[in-house]
C-alpha positions, 0 to 999 in steps of 0.5 A: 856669045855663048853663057859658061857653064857651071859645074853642078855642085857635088851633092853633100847629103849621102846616104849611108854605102854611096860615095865616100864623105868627109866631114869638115870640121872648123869654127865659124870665123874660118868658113872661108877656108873650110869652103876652100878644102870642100872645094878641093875635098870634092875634086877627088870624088868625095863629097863633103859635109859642113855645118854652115852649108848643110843644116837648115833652119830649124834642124836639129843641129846636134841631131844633123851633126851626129847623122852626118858623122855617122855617115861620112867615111872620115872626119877634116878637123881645121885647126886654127888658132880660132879653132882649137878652143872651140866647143863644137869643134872639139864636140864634133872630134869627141863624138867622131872618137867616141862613136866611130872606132877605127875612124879616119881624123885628120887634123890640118893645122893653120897657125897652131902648133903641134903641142896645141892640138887637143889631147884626143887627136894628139896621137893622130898624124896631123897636117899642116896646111901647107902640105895638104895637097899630100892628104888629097892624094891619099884621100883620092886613093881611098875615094877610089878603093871606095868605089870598087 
């Protein structure tokens, strides 16, 4: 009987002008979930970057984060309600607003309401989780215009 055979994961870590990166943002009580949107992030072409994932033992983690915003084309912040209180993740928001003009954040809403998403995103559209699939779609057009 012949093994099935995996798909090769989507390398994570790019360099800087190769594929289209996401960064995926959320509290550690929600990996689950995140590795869930990674999945369906990576099915468009992009690769994605997450914390629990992609930094080692003994990396700098602010260092690591900091690079991997830099080189991600736009920014997934998971909000829940185990989320939105978060000092990394609102960290993580702050340094993508601050460092990065005219990048791409997008809130995904699990559980929260609107009025609980911190005052730096709140003039971003946000999406509710049940509508993600709508966010992939445009993803996979920007991935695409990316590639030419």
């Amino acid at each position: 009987m012949a093994k099935s055979r995996k798909k090769a994961p989507v390398r994570r870590t790019q360099k800087a002008g190769s594929r289209y990166q996401v960064f995926v943002s959320h509290a550690t009580a929600d990996k689950w979930l995140a590795t869930v949107l990674c999945e369906k992030i990576e099915r468009t072409g992009a690769s994605t970057s997450r914390d629990d994932r992609d930094i080692d033992g003994g990396d700098d983690i602010p260092d690591r984060i900091r690079g991997e915003i830099k080189r991600s084309n736009e920014m997934v912040i998971l909000l829940t309600p185990e989320s939105t209180g978060r000092p990394w993740v609102l960290l993580e928001a702050g340094g993508a607003w601050v460092t990065r003009a005219r990048y791409r954040i997008v809130a995904v809403l699990c559980h929260v309401r609107v009025d609980t998403i911190p005052e730096m995103l709140a003039s971003k559209k946000a999406i509710p989780l049940n509508a993600f699939d709508e966010y992939l779609k445009e993803l996979k057009e920007r991935v695409r215009r990316h590639k030419r």
